[in-house]
C-alpha positions as CSV (number, residue, x, y, z in Angstrom):
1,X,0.0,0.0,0.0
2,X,1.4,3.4,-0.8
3,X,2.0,5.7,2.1
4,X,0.7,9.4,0.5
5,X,3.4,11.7,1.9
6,X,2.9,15.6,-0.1
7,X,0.1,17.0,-1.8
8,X,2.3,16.6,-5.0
9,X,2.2,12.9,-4.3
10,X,-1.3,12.5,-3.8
11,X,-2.2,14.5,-7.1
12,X,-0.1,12.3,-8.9
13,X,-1.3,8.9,-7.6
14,X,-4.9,10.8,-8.5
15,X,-4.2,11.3,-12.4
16,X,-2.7,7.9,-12.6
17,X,-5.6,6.6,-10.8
18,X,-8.1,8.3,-12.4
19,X,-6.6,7.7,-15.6
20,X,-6.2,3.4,-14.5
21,X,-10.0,3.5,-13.6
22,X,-11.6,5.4,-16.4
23,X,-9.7,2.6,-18.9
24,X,-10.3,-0.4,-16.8
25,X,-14.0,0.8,-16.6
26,X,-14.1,0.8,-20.4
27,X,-12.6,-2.0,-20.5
28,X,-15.1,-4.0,-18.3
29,X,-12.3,-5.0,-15.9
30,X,-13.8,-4.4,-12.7
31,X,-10.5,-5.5,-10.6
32,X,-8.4,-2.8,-11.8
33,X,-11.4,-0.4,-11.6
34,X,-12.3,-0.9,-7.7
35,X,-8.1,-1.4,-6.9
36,X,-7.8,2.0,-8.5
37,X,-10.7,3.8,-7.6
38,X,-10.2,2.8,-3.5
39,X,-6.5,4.9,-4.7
40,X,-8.8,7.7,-6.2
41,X,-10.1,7.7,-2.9
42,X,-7.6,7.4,-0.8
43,X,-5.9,10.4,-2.6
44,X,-9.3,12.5,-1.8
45,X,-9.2,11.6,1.6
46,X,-5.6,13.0,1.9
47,X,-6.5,16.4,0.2
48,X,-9.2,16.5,2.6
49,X,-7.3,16.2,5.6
50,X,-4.9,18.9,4.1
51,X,-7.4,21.7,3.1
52,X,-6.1,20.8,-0.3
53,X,-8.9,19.1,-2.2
54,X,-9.4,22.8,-4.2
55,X,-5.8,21.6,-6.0
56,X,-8.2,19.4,-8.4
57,X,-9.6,22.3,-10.0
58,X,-7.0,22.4,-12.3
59,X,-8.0,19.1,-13.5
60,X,-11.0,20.6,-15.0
61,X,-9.3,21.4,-18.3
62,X,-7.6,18.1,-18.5
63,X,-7.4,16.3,-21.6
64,X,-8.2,12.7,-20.3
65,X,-11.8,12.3,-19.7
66,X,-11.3,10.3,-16.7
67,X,-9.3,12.9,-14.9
68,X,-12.0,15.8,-15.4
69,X,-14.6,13.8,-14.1
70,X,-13.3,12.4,-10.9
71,X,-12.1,16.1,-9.9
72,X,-15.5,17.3,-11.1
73,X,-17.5,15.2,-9.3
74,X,-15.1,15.4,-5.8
75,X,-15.5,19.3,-6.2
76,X,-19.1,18.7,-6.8
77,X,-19.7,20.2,-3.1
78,X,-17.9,23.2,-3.1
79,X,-17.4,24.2,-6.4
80,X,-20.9,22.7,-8.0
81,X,-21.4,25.9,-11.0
82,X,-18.0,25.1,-12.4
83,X,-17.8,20.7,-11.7
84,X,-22.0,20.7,-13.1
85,X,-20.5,22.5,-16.3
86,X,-17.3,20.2,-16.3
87,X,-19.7,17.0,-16.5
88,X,-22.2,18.3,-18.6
89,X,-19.5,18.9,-21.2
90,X,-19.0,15.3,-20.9
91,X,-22.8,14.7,-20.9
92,X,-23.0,17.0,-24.0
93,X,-20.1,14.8,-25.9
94,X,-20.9,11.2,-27.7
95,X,-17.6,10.0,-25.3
96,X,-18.1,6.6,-23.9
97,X,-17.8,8.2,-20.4
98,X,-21.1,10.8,-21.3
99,X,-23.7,8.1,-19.4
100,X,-21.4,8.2,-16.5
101,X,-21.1,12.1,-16.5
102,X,-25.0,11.9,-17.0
103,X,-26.0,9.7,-13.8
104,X,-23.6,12.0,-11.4
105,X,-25.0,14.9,-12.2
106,X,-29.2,13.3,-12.1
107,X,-27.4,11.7,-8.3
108,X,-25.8,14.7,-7.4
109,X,-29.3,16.8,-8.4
110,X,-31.5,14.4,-7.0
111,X,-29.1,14.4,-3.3
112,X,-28.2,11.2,-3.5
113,X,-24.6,11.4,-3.9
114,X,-22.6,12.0,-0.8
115,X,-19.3,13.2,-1.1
């Protein structure tokens, strides 16, 4: 298990993560989905605890899919104007991932999602 020790660190294991889980999801390969989102998580759960979750924003703009909508839907409850418009870019798109952008914003809408 990797032992998150900098802000730095934990961004990187995000994008890598992020990246990992998007494809494996794709992919239908729901081992290397759950190992990597539990590391997506674990990397939120360290921002957290370091005021630092607001270093995702500049995910937003990211070229991989993946990336932009984990850190849109983690900044869904402080920054929900800009993550909403974030995923329904995705939504809007005929991307693979547009379902998935879909059913976390009708969740996140509907207060369902807890975050």
């Amino acid at each position: 298990m990797i032992n998150i020790k900098s802000i730095s660190q934990a961004l990187s294991l995000f994008e890598e993560a992020a990246i990992k889980h998007a494809r494996a999801t794709k992919q239908g390969d729901y081992k290397v989905g759950n190992k990597n989102y539990n590391l997506v998580m674990r990397t939120i759960n360290y921002l957290k605890e370091q005021n630092s979750l607001d270093s995702l924003l500049k995910y937003f703009t990211n070229d991989d899919v993946g990336i932009r909508i984990a850190a849109a839907t983690f900044l869904l409850p402080k920054h929900e104007q800009e993550a909403t418009k974030v995923l329904q870019e995705v939504v809007d798109s005929s991307d693979f991932f547009s379902f998935i952008a879909k059913t976390t914003l009708s969740e996140w809408r509907k207060g369902n999602l807890k975050l």
